[in-house]
C-alpha positions in Angstrom: -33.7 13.8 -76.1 -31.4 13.1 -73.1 -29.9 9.8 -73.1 -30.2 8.6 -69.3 -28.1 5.2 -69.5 -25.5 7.2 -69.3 -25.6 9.0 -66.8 -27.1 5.5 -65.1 -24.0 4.1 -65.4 -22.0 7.4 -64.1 -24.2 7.2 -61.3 -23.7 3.7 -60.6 -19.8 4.1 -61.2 -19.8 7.0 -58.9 -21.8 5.1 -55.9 -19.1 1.9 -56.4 -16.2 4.0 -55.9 -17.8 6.0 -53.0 -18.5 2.7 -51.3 -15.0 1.0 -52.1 -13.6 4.5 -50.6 -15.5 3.7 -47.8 -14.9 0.3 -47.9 -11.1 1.1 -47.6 -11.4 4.0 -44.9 -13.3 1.0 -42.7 -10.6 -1.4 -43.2 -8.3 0.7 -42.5 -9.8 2.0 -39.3 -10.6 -2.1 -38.3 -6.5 -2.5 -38.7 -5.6 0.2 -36.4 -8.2 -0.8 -34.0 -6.6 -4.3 -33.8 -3.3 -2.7 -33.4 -4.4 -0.8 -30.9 -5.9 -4.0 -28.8 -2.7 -6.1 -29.8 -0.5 -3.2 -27.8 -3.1 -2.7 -25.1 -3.2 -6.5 -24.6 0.7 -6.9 -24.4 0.7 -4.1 -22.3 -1.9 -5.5 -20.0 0.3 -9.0 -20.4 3.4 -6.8 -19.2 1.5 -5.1 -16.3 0.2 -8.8 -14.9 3.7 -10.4 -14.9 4.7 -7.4 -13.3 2.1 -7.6 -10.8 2.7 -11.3 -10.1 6.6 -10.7 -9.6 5.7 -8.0 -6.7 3.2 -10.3 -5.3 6.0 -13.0 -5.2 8.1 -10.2 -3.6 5.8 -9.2 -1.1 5.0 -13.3 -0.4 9.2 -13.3 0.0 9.6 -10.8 2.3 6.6 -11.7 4.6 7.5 -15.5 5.0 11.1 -13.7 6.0 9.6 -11.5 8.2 7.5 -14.6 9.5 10.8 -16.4 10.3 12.5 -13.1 12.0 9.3 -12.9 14.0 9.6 -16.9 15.1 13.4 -16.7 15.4 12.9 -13.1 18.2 10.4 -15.2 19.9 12.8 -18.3 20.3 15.0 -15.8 21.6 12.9 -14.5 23.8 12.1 -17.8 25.2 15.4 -19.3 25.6 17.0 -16.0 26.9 14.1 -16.2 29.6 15.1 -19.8 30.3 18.8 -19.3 30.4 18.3 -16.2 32.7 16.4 -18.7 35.2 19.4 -21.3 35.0 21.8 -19.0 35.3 19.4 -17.4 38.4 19.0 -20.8 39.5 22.8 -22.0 39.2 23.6 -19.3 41.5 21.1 -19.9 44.3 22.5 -23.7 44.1 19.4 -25.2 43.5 20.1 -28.9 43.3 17.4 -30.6 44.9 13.7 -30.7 43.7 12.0 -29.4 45.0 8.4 -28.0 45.0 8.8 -24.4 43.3 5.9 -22.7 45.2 7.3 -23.9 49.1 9.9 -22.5 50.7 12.0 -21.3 48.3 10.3 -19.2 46.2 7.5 -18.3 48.9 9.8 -15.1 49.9 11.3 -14.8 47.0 11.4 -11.2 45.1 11.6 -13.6 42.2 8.8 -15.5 42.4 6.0 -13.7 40.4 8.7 -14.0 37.7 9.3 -17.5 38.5 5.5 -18.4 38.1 5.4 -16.7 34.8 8.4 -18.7 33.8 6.8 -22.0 34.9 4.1 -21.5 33.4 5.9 -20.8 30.2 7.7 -23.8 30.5 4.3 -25.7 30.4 3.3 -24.5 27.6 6.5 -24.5 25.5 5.6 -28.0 23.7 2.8 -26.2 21.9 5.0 -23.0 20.7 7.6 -25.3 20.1 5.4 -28.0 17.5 3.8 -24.5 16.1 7.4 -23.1 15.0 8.2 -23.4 11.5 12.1 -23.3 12.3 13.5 -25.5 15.3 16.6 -24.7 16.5 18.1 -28.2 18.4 19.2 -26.0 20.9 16.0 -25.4 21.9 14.5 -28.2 22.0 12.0 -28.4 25.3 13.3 -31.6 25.9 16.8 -30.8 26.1 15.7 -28.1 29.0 16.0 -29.2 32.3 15.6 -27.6 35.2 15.9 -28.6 39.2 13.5 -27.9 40.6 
């Protein structure tokens, strides 16, 4: 006769310690699976901040290149209208008068001068759009005789 509760029990010893084995082998691979997502989340973490400071860089540098672009354009402006003082100073211009009679009929200046006026007219509205006013140029301070 064989005694089988024996081997029963070996059997059932054997299963236990394949499946605590297991058990172990699974755990182990869960823990480096959550290591592995801790350091892929703090890298991820590192690469947003990194992507916010450049995005705060790139907003920096375009508002700056905003305010060169508004600062050449005030140039531009009040270089044209210091040209047409100075222009004007020289021709001894003192009394107003209408720009499109008789002075400026003949003139080789006057397509310029029409473009200029023109200008002029519309200076209030670049001037309220500018996001840095320099006094200097203030339309109201520009005054012309004409």
């Amino acid at each position: 006769n064989v005694d089988v509760s024996n081997t029963t029990c070996m059997g059932e010893v054997g299963i236990k310690a394949e499946i605590l084995s297991m058990v172990k082998s699974l755990t182990t691979i869960v823990f480096d699976l959550r290591d592995k997502i801790e350091s892929m989340s703090s890298k991820i973490s590192g690469i947003e901040r990194k992507v916010e400071s450049v995005q705060m860089e790139l907003t920096r540098r375009f508002r700056r290149l905003e305010t060169k672009l508004d600062l050449l354009y005030e140039e531009y402006v009040f270089s044209s209208v210091m040209k047409f003082c100075r222009r004007q100073w020289m021709l001894n211009i003192f009394d107003d008068i209408d720009p499109y009679d008789r002075l400026y009929v003949s003139s080789v200046y006057r397509e310029e001068f029409t473009q200029l006026h023109a200008k002029l007219n519309t200076l209030k509205a670049y001037w309220d759009a500018l996001p840095i006013k320099h006094p200097s140029l203030c339309p109201k301070q520009v005054k012309f005789n004409i």
